[in-house]
N, C-alpha and C positions, 0 to 999 in steps of 0.2 A: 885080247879083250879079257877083262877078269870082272866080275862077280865081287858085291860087298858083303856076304857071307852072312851068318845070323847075329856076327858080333857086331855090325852096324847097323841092326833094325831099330834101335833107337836114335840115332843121328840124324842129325839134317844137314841139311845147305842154302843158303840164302842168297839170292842171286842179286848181285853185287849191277849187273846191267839187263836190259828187257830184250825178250825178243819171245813173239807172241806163239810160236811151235811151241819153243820150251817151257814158256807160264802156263801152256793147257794139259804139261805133262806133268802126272804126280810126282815122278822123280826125277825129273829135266830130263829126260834122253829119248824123248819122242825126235821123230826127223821128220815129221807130216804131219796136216792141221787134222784133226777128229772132228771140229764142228764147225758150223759156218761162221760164225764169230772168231775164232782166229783166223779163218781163213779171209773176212774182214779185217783183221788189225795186221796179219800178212801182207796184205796189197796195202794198206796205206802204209805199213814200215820200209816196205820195197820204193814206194813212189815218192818218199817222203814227206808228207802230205799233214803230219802232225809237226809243230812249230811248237814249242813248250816258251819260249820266249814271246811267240805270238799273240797268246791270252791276256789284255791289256788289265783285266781285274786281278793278278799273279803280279801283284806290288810287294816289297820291302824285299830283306835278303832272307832268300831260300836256307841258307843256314840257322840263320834263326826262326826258322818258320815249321812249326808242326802239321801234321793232317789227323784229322780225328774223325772217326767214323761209328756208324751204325750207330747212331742220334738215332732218338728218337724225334715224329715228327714233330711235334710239339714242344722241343726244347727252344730256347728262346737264346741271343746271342749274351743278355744279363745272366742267364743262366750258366752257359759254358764263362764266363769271364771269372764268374764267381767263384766255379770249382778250381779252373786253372789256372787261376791269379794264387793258388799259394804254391804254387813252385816258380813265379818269376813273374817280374814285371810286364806286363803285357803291351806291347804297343803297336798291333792292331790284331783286330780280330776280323777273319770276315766267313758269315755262314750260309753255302752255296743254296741260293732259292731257284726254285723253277721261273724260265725268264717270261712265262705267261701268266700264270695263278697267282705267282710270289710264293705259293707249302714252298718248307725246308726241303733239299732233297735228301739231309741224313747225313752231311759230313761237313764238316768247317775245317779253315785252316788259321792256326794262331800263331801271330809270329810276338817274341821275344826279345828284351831288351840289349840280352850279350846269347852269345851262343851254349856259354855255361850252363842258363839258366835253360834254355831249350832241350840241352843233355838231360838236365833234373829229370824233366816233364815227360822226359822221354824213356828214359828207367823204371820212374813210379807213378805214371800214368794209366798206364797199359792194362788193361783189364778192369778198369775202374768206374764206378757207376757214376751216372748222370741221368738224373730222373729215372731211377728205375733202370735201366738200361747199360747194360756191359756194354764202353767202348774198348774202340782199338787206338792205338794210337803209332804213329807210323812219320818216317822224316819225308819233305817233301819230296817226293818222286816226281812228281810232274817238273821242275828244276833243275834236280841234281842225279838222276839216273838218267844214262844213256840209252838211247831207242825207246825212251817212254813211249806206248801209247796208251789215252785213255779209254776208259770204259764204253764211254756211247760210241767210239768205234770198235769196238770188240776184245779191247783189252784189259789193262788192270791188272788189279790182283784180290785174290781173295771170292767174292761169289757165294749162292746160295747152292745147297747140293739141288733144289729142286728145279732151280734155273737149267740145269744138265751144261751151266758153261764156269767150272768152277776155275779159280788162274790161279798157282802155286808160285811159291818163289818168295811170298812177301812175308815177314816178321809174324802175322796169326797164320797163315797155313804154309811153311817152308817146304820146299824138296825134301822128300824122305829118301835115304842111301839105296842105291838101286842094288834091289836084287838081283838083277838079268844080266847079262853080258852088256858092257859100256859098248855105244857105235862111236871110237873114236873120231874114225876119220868120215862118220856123216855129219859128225857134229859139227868138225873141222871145216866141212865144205860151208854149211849153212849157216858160221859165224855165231855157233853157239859155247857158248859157258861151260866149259868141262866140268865135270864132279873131280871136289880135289879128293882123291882115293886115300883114303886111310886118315884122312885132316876135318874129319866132319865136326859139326859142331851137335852140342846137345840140348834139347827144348829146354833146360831151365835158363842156358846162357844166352845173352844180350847180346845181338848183334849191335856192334857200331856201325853208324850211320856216316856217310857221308862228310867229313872235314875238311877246315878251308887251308889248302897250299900255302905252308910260307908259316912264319911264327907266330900265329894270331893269338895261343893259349895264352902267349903272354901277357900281349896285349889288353887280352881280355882279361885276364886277372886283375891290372894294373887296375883295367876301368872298375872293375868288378869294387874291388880294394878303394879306389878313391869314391867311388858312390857308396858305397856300405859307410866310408868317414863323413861325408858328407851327413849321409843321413842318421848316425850317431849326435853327429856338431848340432843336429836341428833338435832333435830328441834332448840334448841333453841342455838346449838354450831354452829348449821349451820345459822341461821340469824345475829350470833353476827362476826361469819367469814364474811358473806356479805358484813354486816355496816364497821369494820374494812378495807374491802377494799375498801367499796366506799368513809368512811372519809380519807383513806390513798388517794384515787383520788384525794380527793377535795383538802387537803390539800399541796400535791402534784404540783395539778395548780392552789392554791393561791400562793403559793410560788414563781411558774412562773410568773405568770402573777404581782406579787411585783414586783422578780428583771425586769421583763420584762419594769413595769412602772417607777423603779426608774432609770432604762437606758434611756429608754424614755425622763426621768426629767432632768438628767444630761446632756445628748446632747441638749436639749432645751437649759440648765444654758448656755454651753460651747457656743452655739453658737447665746445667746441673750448679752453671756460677751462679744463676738467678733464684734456683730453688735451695743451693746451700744458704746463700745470705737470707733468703726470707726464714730458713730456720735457723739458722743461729740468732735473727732477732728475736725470733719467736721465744728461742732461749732463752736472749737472755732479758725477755719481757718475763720467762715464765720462773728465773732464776734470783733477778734484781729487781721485779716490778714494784714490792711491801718496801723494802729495803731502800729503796730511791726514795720513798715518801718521808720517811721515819727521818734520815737521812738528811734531805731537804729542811722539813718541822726540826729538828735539832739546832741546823744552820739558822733556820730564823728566830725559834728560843732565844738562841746566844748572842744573835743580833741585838736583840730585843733588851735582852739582861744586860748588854753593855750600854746600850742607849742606855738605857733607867738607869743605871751605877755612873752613868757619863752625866745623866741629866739633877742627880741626888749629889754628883759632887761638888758641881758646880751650882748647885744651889747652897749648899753647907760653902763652898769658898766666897759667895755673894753674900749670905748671913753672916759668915765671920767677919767680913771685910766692914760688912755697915757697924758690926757691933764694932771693932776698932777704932772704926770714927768715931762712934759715938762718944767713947768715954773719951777719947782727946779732946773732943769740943769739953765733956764735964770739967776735965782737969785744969782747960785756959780757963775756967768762966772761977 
């Protein structure tokens, strides 16, 4: 047995499966329960008496599904959707009530659309406020970890220190590197999780969660990749619908506002033709008004003056004419 020395007082270990001795130990290497709560979730993991597939409200796939805790009471499920709708699409949420009163009892579980999107939430969720209140945020255990048991039988993980029933092992309170001598071979008997010696992990790194067998990252990108196009094609049908209708506006009321001006132009034309001709008559009343008269009186003078030379001649050709005869009658007689 060896000792992990002072070079690993800052490492941890994160217990990858359950088993209720080892979560009541600060550094997993207890081999016997310390309080009557694990020696409750002891006797039910012995009897197998916890069913994690049993719980008929633990709907959709536990891979895409988070746990979020230490809610306050009074968070609402529009409230958590709100916050944790910007790391992925949500598609269900559900936040565990007391099955008499309905109060919250302080943790919900949110499942997500691809399992990519549950990773996000699960990286930069953690320690994050919701109403005031620093969660945790954690992959579903109750699903995807072995020998789960829950809380109200004496398990879990996590605990208040003044509970005196605190459970270590989970992503906020990990196994710290044990100081003491390892009991290998109690551990070995009681099918507990060895501390891997010298491979600890350190509180700023992310433990991975639970992944699904077989090639699903693919998968999942594909789907990832074809709904991100999808919702690009919608985004970008709907801005080109937009512009369509604001250039159909504008052109719309260029159109107006043309004929509007070449109406405008045309009543100007009509009614600067109407006021140029009344002043150019006015001109030319005020240019040739004397002058037409003068003008006029001349023309009829001249009239006049040839009448009278027309009416003087013709009288002088009818006096010649009689005197003619006259003196031919003198000459026969």
């Amino acid at each position: 047995m060896s000792g992990g020395g002072n070079n690993v007082v800052n490492k941890v270990l994160y217990a990858t499966s359950y088993h209720p001795i080892q979560a009541g130990s600060i550094d997993g290497t207890d081999v016997a329960p310390h309080d009557n709560g694990v020696r409750r979730a002891l006797l039910c993991y012995n009897a197998g008496l916890c069913d994690p597939s049993g719980d008929s409200k633990a709907i959709g796939d536990p891979y895409c599904t988070l746990f979020v805790g230490r809610l306050s009471h009074h968070t609402t499920e529009d409230t958590i959707r709100e916050v944790m709708s910007k790391y992925g699409w949500i598609k269900n949420l559900r936040l565990v009530r007391h099955i008499v009163t309905g109060a919250s009892r302080g943790y919900a579980f949110v499942e997500y659309e691809t399992e990519k999107e549950m990773l996000c939430a699960y990286e930069d969720a953690h320690h994050s406020l919701i109403d005031g209140r620093e969660v945790i945020v954690d992959y579903n255990r109750q699903q995807l970890m072995p020998g789960w048991i829950p809380r109200r039988l004496g398990g879990g993980l996590g605990g208040r220190k003044e509970s005196g029933q605190l459970r270590f092992g989970g992503r906020d309170r990990p196994f710290r590197a044990p100081l003491r001598p390892i009991p290998h071979v109690d551990l070995k008997k009681l099918g507990i999780q060895l501390p891997p010696e010298g491979r600890y992990m350190s509180r700023t790194q992310i433990p991975s969660p639970p992944r699904r067998k077989g090639n699903v990252s693919d998968r999942e990108e594909e789907y990832y990749r074809e709904k991100r196009s999808v919702e690009r094609d919608e985004e970008f049908k709907e801005r080109s619908s937009l512009r369509s209708y604001h250039s159909h506006r504008t052109s719309s009321h260029t159109h107006s506002s043309h004929r509007r001006r070449s109406k405008d132009r045309d009543e100007r034309s009509r009614t600067e033709s109407r006021s140029d001709r009344k002043e150019r008559s006015r001109g030319m009343e005020d240019r040739y008004g004397d002058n037409k008269g003068e003008v006029s009186g001349s023309k009829r003078s001249k009239r006049l003056e040839e009448d009278r030379c027309h009416k003087r001649h013709k009288h002088m050709h009818s006096h010649h004419h009689r005197r003619s005869s006259s003196q031919d009658q003198h000459s026969s007689d």
